[in-house]
mmCIF file of the C-alpha atoms, coordinates in Angstrom:
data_MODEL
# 
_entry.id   MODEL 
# 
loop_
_atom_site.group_PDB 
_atom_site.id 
_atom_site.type_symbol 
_atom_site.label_atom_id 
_atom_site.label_alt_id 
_atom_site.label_comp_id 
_atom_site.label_asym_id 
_atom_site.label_entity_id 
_atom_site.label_seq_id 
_atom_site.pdbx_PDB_ins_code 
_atom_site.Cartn_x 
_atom_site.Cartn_y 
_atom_site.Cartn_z 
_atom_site.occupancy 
_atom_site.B_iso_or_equiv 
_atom_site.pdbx_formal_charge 
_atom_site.auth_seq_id 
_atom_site.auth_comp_id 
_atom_site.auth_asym_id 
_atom_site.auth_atom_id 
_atom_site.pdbx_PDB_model_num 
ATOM 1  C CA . UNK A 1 1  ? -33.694 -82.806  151.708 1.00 0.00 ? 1  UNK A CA 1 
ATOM 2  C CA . UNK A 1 2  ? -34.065 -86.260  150.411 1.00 0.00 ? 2  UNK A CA 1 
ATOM 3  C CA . UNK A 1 3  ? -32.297 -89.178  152.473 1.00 0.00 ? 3  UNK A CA 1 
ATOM 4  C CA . UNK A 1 4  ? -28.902 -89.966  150.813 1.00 0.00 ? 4  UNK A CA 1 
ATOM 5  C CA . UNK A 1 5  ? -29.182 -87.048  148.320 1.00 0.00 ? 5  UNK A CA 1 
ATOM 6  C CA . UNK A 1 6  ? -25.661 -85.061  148.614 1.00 0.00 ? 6  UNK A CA 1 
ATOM 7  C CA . UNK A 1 7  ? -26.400 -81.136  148.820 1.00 0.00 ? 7  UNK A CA 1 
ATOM 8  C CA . UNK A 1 8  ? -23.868 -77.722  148.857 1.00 0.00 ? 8  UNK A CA 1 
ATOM 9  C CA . UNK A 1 9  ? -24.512 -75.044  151.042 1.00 0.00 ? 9  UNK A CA 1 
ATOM 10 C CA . UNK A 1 10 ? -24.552 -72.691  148.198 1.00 0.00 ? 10 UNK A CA 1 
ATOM 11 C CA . UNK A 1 11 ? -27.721 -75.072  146.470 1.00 0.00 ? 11 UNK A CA 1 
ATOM 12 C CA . UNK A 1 12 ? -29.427 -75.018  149.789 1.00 0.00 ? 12 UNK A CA 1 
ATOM 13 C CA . UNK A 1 13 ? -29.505 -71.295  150.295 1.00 0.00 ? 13 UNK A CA 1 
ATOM 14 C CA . UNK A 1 14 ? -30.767 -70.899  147.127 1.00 0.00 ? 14 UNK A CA 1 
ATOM 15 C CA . UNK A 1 15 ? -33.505 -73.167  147.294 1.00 0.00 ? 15 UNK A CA 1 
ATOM 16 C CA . UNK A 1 16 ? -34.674 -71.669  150.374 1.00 0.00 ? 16 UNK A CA 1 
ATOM 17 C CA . UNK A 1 17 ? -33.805 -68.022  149.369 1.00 0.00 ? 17 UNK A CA 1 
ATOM 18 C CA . UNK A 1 18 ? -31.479 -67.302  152.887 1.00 0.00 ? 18 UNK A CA 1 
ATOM 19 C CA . UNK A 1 19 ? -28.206 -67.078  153.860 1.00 0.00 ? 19 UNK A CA 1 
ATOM 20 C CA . UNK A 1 20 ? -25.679 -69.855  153.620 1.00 0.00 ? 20 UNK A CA 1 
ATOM 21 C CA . UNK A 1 21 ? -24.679 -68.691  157.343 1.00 0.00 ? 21 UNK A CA 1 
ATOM 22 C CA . UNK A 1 22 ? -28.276 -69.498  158.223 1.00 0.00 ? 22 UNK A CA 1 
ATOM 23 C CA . UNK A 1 23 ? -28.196 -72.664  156.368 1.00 0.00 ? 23 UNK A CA 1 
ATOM 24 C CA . UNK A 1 24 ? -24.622 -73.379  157.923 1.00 0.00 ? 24 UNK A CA 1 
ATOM 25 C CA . UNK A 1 25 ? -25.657 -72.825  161.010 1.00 0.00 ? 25 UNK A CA 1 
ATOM 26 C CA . UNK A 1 26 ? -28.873 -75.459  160.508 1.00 0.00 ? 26 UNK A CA 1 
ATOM 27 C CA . UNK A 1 27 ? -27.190 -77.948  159.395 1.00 0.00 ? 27 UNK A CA 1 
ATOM 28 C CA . UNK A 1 28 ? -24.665 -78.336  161.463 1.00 0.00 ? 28 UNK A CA 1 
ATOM 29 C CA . UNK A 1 29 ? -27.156 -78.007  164.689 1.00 0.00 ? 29 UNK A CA 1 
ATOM 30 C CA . UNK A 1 30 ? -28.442 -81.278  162.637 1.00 0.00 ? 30 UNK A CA 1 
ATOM 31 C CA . UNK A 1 31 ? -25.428 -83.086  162.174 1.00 0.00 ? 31 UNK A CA 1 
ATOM 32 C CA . UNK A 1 32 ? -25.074 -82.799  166.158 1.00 0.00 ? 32 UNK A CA 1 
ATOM 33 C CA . UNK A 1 33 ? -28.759 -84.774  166.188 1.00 0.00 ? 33 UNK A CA 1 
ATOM 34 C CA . UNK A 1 34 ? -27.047 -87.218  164.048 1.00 0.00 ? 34 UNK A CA 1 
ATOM 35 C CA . UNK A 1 35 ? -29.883 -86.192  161.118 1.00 0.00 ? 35 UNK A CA 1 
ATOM 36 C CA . UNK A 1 36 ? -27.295 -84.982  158.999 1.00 0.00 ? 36 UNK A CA 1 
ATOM 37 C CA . UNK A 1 37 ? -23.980 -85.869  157.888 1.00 0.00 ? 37 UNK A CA 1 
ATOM 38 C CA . UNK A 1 38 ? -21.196 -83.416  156.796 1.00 0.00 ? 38 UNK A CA 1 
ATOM 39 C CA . UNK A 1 39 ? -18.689 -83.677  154.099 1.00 0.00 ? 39 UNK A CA 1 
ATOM 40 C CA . UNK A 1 40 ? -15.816 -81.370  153.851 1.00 0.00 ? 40 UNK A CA 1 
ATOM 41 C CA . UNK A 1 41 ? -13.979 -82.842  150.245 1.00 0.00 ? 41 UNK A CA 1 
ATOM 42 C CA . UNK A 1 42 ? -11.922 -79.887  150.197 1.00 0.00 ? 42 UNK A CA 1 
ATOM 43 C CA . UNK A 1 43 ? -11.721 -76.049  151.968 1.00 0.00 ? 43 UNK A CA 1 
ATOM 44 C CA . UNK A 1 44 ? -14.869 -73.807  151.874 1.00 0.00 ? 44 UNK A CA 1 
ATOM 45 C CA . UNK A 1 45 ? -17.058 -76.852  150.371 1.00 0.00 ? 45 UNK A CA 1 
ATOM 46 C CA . UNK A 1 46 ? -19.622 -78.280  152.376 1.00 0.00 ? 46 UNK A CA 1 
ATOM 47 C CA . UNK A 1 47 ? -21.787 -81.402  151.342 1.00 0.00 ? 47 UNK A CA 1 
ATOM 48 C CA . UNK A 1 48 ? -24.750 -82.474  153.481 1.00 0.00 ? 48 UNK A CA 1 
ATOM 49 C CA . UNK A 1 49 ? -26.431 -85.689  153.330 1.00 0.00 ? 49 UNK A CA 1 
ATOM 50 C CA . UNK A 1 50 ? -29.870 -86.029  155.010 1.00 0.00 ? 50 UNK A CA 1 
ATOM 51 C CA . UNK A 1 51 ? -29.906 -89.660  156.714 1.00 0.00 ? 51 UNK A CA 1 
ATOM 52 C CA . UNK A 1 52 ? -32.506 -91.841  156.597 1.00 0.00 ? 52 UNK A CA 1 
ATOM 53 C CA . UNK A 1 53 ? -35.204 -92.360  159.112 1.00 0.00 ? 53 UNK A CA 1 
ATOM 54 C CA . UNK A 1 54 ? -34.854 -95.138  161.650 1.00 0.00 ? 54 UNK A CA 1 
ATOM 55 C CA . UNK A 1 55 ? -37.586 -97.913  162.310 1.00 0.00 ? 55 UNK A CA 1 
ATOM 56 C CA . UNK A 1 56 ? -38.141 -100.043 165.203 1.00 0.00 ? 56 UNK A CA 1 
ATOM 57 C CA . UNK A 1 57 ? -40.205 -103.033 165.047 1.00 0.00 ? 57 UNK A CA 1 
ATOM 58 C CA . UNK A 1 58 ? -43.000 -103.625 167.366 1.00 0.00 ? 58 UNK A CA 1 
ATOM 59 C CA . UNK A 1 59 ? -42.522 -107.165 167.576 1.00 0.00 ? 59 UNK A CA 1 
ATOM 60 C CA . UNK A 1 60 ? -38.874 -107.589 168.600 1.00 0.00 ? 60 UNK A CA 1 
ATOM 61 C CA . UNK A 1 61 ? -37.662 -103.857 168.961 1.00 0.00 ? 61 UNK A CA 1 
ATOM 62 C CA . UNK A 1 62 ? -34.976 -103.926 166.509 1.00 0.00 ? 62 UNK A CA 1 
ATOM 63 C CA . UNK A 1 63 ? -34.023 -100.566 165.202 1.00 0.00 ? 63 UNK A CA 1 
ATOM 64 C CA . UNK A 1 64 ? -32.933 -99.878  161.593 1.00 0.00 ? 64 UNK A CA 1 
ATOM 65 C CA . UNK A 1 65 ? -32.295 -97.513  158.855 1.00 0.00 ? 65 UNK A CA 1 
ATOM 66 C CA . UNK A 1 66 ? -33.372 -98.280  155.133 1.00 0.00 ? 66 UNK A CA 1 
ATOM 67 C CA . UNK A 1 67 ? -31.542 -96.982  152.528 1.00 0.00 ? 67 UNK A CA 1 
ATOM 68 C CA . UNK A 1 68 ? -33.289 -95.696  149.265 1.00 0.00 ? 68 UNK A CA 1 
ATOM 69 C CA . UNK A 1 69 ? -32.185 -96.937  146.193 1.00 0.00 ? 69 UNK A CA 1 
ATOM 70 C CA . UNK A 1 70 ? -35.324 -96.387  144.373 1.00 0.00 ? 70 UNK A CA 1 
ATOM 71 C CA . UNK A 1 71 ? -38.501 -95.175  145.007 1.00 0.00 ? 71 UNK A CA 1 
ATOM 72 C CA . UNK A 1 72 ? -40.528 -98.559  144.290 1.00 0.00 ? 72 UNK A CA 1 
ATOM 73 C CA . UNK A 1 73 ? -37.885 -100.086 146.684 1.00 0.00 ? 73 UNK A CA 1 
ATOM 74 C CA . UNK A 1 74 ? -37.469 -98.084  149.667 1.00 0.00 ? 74 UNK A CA 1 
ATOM 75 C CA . UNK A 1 75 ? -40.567 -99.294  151.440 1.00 0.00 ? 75 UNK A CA 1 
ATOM 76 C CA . UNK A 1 76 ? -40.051 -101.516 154.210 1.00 0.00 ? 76 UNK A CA 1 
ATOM 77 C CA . UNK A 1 77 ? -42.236 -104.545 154.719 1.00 0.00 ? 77 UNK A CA 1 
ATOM 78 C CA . UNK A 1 78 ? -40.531 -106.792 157.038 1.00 0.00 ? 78 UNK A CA 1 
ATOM 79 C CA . UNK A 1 79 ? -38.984 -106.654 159.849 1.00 0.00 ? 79 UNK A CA 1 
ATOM 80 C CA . UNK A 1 80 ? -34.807 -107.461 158.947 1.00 0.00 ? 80 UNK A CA 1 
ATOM 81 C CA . UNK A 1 81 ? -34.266 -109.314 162.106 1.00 0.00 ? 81 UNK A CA 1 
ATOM 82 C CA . UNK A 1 82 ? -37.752 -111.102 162.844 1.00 0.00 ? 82 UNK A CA 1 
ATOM 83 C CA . UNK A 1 83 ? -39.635 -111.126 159.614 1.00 0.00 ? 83 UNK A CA 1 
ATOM 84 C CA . UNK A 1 84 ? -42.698 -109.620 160.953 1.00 0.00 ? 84 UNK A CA 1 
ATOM 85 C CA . UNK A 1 85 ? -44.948 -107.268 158.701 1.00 0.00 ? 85 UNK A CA 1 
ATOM 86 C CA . UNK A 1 86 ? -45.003 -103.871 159.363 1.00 0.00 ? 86 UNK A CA 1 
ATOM 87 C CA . UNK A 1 87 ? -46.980 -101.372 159.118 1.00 0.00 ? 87 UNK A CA 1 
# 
């Protein structure tokens, strides 16, 4: 699943060729991590939303998300709080 990218049930089980009780079942072990959130927009229609990965910066340990909005942009070279370069 790609960060941010809205999925159904139904779309996941058939990309993966299993049951959407399987996939259910996945998913919402995930959104228990907190690596997944669940929609519900309306009864017996699930959307899940992959979040994205959290970074913590070795200079001043500040943890944060980054949110994809394109491909060229979603790579992180400073550090939001202290500026430093990452890696």
């Amino acid at each position: 699943m790609d960060p941010l990218e809205p999925y159904t049930t139904d779309e996941l089980a058939r990309r993966l060729e299993t049951s959407k009780g399987l996939i259910w079942s996945f998913l919402n072990k995930l959104v228990g991590e907190d690596k997944v959130r669940k929609k519900e927009p309306e009864p017996n229609r699930t959307i899940w939303i992959r979040e994205p990965p959290v970074y913590e910066c070795e200079n001043c340990g500040f943890e944060f998300q980054v949110k994809f909005l394109h491909p060229i942009l979603s790579s992180v070279r400073l550090c939001p709080r202290c500026g430093k370069q990452l890696d």
